[in-house]
Backbone as a printed PyTorch tensor [residue, N CA C, xyz], in Angstrom:
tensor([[[ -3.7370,  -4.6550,  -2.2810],
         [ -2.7050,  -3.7550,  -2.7130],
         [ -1.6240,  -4.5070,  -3.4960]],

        [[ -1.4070,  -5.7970,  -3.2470],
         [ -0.2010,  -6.5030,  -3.5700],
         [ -0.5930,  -6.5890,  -5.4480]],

        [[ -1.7420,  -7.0090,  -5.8790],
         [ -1.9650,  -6.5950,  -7.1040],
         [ -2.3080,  -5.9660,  -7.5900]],

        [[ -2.4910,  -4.0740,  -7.1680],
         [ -2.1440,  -3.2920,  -7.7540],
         [ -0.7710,  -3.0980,  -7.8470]],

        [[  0.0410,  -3.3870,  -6.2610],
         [  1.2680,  -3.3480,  -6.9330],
         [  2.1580,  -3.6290,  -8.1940]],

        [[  1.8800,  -4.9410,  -8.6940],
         [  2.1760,  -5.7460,  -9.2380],
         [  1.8240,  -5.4350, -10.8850]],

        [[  0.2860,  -5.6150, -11.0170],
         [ -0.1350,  -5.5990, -12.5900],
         [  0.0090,  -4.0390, -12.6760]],

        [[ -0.8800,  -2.9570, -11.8600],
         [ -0.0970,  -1.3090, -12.1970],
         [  1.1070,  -0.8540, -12.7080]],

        [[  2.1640,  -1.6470, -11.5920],
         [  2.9440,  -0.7800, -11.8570],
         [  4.3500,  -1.4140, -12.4330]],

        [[  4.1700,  -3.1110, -12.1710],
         [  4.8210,  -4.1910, -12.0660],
         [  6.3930,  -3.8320, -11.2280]],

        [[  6.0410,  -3.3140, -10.1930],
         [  6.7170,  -3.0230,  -9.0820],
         [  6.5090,  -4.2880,  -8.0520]],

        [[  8.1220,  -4.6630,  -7.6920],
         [  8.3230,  -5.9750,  -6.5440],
         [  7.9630,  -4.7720,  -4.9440]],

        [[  8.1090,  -5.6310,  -4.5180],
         [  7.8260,  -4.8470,  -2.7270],
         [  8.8330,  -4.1750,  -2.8220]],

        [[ 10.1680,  -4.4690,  -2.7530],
         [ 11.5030,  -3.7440,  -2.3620],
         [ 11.6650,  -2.6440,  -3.6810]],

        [[ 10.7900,  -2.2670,  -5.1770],
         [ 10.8130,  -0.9650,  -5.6730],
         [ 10.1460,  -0.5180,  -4.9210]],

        [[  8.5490,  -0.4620,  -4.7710],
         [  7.7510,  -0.0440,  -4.1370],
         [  8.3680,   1.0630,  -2.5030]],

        [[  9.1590,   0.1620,  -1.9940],
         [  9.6870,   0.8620,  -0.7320],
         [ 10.4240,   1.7550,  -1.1910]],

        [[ 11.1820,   1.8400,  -2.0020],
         [ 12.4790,   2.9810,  -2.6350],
         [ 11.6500,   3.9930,  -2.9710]],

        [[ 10.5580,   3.6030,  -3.7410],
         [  9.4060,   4.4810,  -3.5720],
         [  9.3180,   5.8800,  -3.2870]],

        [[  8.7410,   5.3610,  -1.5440],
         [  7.9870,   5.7190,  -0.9650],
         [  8.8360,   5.8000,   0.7020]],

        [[  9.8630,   5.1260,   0.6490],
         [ 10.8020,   5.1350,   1.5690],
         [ 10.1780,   4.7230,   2.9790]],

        [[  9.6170,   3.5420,   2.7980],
         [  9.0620,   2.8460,   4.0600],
         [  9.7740,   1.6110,   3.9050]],

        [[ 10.1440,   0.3250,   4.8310],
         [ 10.4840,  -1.0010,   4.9970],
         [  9.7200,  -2.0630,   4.0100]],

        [[ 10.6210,  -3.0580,   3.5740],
         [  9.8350,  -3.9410,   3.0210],
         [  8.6890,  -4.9780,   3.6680]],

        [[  9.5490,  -4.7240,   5.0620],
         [  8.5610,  -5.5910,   6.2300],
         [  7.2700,  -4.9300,   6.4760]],

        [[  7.1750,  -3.6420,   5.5830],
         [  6.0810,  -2.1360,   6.4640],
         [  5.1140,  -2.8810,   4.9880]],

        [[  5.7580,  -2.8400,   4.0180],
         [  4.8170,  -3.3130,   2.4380],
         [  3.9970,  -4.6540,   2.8210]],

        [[  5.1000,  -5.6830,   3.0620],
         [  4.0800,  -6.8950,   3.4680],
         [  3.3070,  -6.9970,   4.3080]],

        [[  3.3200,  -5.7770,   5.6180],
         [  2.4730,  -6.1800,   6.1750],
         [  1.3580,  -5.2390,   6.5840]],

        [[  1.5610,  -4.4410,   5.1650],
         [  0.3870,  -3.9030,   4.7990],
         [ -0.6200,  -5.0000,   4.1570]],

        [[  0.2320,  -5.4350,   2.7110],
         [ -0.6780,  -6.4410,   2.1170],
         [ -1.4400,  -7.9000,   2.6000]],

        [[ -0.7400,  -8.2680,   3.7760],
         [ -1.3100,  -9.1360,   4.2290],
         [ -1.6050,  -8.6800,   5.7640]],

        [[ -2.6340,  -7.6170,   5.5900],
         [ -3.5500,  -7.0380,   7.0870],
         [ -2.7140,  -7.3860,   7.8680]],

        [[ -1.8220,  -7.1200,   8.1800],
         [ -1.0920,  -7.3010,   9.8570],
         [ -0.7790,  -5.9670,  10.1330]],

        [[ -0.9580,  -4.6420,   9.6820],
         [ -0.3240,  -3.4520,   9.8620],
         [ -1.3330,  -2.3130,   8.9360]],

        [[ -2.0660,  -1.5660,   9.8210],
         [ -2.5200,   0.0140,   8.9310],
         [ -1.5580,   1.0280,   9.0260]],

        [[ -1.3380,   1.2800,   8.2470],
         [ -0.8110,   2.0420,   7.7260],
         [ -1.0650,   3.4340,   8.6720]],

        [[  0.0510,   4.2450,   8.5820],
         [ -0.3400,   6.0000,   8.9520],
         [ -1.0440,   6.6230,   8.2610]],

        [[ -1.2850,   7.5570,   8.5150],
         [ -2.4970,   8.7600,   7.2840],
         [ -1.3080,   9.1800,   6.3340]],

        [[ -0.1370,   9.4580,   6.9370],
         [  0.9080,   9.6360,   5.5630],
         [  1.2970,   8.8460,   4.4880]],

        [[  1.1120,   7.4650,   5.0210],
         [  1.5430,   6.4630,   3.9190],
         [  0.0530,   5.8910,   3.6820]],

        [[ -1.2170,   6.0540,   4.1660],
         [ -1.9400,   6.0630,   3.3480],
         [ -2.6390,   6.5630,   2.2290]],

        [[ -2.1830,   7.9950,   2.4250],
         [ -2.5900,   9.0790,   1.5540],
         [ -0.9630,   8.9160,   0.2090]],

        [[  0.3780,   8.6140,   0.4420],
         [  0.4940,   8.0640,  -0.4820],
         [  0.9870,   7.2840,  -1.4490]],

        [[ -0.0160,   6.3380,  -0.6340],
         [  0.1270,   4.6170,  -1.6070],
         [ -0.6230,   5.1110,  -2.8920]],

        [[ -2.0770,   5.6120,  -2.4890],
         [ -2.7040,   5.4800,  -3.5280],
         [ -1.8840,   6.7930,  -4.4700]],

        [[ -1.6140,   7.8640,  -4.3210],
         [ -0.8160,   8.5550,  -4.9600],
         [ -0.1450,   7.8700,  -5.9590]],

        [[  0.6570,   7.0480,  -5.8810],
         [  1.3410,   6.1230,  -6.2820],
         [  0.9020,   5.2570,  -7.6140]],

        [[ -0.4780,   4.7580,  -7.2580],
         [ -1.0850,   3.9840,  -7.6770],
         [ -2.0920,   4.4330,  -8.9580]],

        [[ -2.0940,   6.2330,  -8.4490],
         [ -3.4850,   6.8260,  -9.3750],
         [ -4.7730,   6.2330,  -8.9180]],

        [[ -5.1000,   5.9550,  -7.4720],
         [ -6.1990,   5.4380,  -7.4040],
         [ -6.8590,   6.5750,  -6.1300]],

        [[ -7.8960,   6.5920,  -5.5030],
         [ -8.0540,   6.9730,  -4.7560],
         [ -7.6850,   5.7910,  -3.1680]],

        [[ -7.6890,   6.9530,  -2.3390],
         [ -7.7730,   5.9790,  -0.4120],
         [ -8.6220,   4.9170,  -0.6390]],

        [[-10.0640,   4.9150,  -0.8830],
         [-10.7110,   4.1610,  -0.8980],
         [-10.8210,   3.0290,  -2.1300]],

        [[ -9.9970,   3.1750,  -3.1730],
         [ -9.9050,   2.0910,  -3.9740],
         [ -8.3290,   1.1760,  -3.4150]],

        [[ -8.0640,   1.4650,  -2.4740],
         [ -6.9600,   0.5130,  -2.1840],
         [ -7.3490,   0.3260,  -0.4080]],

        [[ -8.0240,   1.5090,   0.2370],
         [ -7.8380,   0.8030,   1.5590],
         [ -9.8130,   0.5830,   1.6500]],

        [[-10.1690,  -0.1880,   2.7010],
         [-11.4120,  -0.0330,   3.0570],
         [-11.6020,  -0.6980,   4.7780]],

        [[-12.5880,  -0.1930,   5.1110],
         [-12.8940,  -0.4940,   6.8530],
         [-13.7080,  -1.5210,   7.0700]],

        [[-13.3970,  -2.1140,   7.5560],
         [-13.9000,  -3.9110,   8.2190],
         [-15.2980,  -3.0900,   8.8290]],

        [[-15.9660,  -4.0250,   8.9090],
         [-17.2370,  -4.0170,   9.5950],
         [-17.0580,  -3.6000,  11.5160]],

        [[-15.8900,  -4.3310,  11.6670],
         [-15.4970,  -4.2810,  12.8830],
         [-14.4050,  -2.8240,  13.5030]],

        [[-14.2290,  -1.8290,  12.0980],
         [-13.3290,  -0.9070,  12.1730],
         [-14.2400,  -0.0080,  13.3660]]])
């Protein structure tokens, strides 16, 4: 996500949150797997992005 953030939209974490009105601590630790997201802010990141759920999130083998 961190480079769609980035080359898409060339949005830092802290636009991104103004956004979408979640924490900057909630952005990073989306992008670096420490945190899934809700069905609300997953449904829309990609909104955001013009991408679909599945071009930004996907399920581990172990999901």
């Amino acid at each position: 996500m961190k480079y769609l953030r980035y080359t898409i939209l060339g949005f830092t974490q802290e636009k991104l949150t103004l956004k979408i009105g979640v924490s900057r601590q909630t952005i990073n630790s989306i992008e670096t797997n420490r945190y899934v997201p809700s069905t609300v802010l997953a449904l829309k990141l990609p909104a955001i992005f013009n991408k679909t759920v599945n071009e930004i999130f996907t399920l581990e083998a172990n999901d």
